[in-house]
C-alpha positions in Angstrom: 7.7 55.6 -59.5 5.4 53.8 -57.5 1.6 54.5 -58.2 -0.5 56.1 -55.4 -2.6 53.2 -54.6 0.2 51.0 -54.2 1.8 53.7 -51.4 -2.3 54.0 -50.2 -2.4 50.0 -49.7 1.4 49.4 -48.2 0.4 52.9 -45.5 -2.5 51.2 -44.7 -1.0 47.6 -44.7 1.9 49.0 -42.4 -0.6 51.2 -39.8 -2.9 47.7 -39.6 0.7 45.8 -38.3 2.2 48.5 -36.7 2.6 47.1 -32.6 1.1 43.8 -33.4 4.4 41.6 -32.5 2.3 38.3 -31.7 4.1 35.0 -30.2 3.8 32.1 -32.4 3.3 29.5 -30.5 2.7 26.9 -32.9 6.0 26.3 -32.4 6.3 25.5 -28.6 2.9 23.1 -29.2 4.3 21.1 -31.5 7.6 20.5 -29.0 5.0 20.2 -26.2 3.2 17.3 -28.3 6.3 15.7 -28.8 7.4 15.7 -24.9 4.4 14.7 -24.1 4.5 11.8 -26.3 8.1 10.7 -25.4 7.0 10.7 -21.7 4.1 8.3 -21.8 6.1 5.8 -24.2 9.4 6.3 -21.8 7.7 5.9 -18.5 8.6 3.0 -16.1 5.4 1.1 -15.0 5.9 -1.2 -11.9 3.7 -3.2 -10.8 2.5 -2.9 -7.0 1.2 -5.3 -4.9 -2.0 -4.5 -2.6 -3.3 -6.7 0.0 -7.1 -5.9 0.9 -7.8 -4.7 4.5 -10.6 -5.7 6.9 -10.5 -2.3 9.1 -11.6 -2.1 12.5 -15.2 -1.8 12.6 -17.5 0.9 14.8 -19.2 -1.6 16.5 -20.0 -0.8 20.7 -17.1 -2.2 22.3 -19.5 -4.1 24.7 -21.0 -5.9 21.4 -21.0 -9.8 22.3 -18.5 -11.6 20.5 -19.1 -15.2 18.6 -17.8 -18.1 20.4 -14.5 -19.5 19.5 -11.4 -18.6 18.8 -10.6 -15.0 18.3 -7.1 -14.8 16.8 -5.0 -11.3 17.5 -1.4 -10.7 17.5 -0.1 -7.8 19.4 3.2 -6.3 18.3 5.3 -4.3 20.2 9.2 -3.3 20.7 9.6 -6.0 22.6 7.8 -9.0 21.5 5.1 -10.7 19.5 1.9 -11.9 21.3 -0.4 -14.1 19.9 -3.5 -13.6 22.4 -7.3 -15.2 22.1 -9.2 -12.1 22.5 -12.1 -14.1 24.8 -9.8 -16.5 26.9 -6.3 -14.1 26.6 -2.9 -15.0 25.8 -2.1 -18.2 24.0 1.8 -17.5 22.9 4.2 -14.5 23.9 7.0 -15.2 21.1 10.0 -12.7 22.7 12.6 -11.1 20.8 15.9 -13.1 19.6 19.3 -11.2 19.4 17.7 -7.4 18.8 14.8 -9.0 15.9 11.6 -9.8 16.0 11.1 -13.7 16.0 8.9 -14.3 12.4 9.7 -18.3 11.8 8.9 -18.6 15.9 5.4 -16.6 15.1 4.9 -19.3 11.5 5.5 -22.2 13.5 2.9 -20.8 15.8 0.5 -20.1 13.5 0.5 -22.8 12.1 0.0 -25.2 15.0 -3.1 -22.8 15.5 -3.9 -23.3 11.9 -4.2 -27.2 12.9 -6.8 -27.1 15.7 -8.9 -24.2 14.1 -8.7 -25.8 10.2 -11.8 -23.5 8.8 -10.9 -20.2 10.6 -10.1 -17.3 7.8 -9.5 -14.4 9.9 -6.9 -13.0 12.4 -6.5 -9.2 13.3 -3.0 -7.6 13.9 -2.7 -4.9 16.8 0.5 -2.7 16.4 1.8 -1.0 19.5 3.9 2.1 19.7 7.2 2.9 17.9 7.3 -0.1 15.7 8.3 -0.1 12.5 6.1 -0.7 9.0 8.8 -3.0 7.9 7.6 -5.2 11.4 4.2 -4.8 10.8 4.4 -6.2 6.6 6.7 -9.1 8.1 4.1 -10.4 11.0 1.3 -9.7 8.5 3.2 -12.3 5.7 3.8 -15.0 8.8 -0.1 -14.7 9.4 -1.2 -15.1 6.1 0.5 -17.4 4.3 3.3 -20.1 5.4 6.5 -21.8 3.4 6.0 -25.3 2.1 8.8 -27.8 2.6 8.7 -28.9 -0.5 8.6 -26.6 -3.0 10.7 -23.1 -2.3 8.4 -20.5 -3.7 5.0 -22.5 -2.8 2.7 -21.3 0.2 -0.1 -22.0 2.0 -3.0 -20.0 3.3 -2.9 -19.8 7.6 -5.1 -16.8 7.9 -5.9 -14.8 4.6 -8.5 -12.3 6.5 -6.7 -9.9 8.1 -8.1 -6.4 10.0 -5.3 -4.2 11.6 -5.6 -1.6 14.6 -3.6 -0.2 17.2 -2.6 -2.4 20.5 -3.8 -2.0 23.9 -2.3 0.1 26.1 
């Protein structure tokens, strides 16, 4: 037979645990660990590409403007318009079969490029209903131009670009 301190302990030792049924969750962190771990080492990191804005600026409207050349390209459904923004348009560059008319606008550009050698910067205006797709492409044909002699070299035309919305 059992002694009576050793029923005394095991009553006490079974009223202290009685309606404890606690979660171990020792368990579930050690799974979470290991998740978390697998996901970091198994992630995909690409690489993406930004190209620094000049926005348009708050300045009066009625703010005198420097003397020169003032480069902006308007884009809408219909056309591409390279305009001086003092002296107005230099080069309306229409649609061709349904697209928009990019190695028309480079060529462009880049006669522009010639008689304005140390200009940097040229703002793109985007009208209504045309597509970001249109917008990246005119942006590339301002920038930068193909080489003819090397296939995946390129020039700077003009690197400084500020984007808005078009006219009305």
């Amino acid at each position: 037979m059992k002694s009576k301190s050793t029923r005394l302990v095991r009553r006490n030792h079974e009223r202290y645990h009685r309606g404890r049924d606690d979660l171990n969750i020792v368990p579930m962190i050690d799974m979470m660990v290991i998740l978390v771990f697998f996901l970091i080492f198994t992630a995909v990191f690409s690489k993406t590409n930004i190209l620094p804005l000049n926005l348009p600026s708050n300045a009066a409207p009625g703010a005198p403007l420097p003397k020169g050349l003032k480069l902006e390209v308007i884009i809408r459904p219909g056309d591409i318009l390279v305009n001086d923004r003092n002296s107005g348009p230099l080069k309306d560059i229409v649609n061709r079969a349904g697209a928009y008319d990019y190695a028309g606008l480079s060529v462009f550009m880049r006669t522009v490029k010639e008689q304005f050698p140390d200009m940097r910067d040229a703002t793109v205006l985007l009208g209504p209903n045309v597509p970001y797709d249109v917008l990246v492409q005119v942006m590339d044909a301002v920038r930068v131009y193909q080489l003819p002699v090397a296939p995946f070299s390129k020039a700077p035309l003009f690197p400084d670009i500020s984007i808005g919305d078009a006219p009305k």
